[in-house]
C-alpha positions in Angstrom: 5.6 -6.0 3.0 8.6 -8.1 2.6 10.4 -8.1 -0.7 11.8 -11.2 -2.3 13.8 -11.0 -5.5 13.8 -13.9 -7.4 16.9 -15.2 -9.6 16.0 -17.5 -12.5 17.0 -17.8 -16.2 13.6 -19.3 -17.5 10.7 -17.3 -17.9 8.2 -20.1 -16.6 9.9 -20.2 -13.6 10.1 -16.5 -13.1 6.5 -16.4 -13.4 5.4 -19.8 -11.1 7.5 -18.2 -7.9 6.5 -15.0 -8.7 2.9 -15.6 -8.7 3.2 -17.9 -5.7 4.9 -15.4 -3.5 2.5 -12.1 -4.9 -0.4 -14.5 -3.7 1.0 -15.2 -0.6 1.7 -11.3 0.4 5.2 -10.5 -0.4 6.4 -8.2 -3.1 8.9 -9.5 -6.0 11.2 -8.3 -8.0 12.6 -10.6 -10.8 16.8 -11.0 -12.4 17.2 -13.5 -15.0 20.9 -13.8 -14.8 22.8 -13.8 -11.8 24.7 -10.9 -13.3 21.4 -8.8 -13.0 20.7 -10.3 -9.6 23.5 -8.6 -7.9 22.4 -5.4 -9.9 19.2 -6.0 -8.5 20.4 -7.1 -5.3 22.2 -4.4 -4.7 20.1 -1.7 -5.9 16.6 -2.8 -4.4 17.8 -4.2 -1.4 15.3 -7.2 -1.1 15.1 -8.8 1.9 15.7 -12.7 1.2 16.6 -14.0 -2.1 15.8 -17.1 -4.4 18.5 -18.0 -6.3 18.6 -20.6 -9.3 21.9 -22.7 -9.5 21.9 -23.5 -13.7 22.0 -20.3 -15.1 24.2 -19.3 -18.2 27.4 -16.8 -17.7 27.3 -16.4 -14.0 26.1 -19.5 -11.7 23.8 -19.4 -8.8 26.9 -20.4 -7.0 29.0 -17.6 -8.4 26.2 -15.2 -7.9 25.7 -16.3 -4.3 29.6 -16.1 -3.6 29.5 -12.5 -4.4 26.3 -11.3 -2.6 27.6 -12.7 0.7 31.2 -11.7 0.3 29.4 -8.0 -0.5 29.2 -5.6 2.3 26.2 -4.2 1.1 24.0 -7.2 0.4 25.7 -9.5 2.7 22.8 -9.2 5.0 20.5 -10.4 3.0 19.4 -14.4 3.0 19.8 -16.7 -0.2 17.8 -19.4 -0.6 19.6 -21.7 -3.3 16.6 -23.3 -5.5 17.3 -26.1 -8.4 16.3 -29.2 -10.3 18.9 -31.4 -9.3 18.3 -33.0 -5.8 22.5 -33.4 -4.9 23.8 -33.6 -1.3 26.8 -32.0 -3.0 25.0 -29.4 -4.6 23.5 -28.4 -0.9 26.6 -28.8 0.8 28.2 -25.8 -2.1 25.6 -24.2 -2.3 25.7 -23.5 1.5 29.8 -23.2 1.5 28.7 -20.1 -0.8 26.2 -18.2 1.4 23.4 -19.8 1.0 21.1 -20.5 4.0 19.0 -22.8 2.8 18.3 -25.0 -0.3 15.4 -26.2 -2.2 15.0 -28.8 -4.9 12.1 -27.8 -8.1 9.2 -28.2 -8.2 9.2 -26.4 -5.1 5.2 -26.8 -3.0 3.8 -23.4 -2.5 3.6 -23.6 1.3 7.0 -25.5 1.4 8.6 -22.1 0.0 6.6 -19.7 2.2 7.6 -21.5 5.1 11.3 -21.6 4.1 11.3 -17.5 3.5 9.4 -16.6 6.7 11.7 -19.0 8.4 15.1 -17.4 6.5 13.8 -14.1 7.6 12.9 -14.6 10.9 16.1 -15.9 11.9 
């Protein structure tokens, strides 16, 4: 069973992906910072990542930055997810690490397809 850690500062959120995913078959595991998603990150080893972008202290972009630029989580495949629907927010977002991007409110079968796809590849 795959294991996705999801990165998000509000509780509602945590919750909607979480339950999404658990119903779809995967495992979770939940940060709501991005300073406790490298923690996480690094710890757990998950094998793809959702990561908010607005987040207080550290950003999704910040966050992002460092688990790429990290030998041991490198590997792993961050999915950038967010409110705000900016080509310039993609286009950083990917210049971080990021291998894909979504926009919120995110369709349950749009954000299945987009893990299997991040970890087949």
């Amino acid at each position: 069973m795959a294991v996705i850690l999801i990165v998000d500062d509000s509780p509602t959120e945590l919750h909607l992906f979480q339950s999404t995913l658990e119903k779809a078959g995967f495992e979770t595991l939940v940060a709501d910072s991005g300073e406790d998603g490298l923690r996480v990150a690094r710890k757990s080893q998950p094998d793809c990542i959702l990561m908010d972008v607005v987040m207080p202290g550290m950003n999704g972009f910040q966050a992002t930055r460092k688990l790429t630029q990290d030998p041991e989580t490198a590997r792993i495949p961050v999915i950038m997810v967010t409110t705000k629907d900016q080509e310039t927010d993609k286009i950083w977002g990917m210049r971080q690490g990021a291998v894909e991007y979504l926009v919120k409110p995110v369709a349950e079968k749009e954000l299945v397809a987009k893990i299997n796809a991040v970890m087949a590849a």
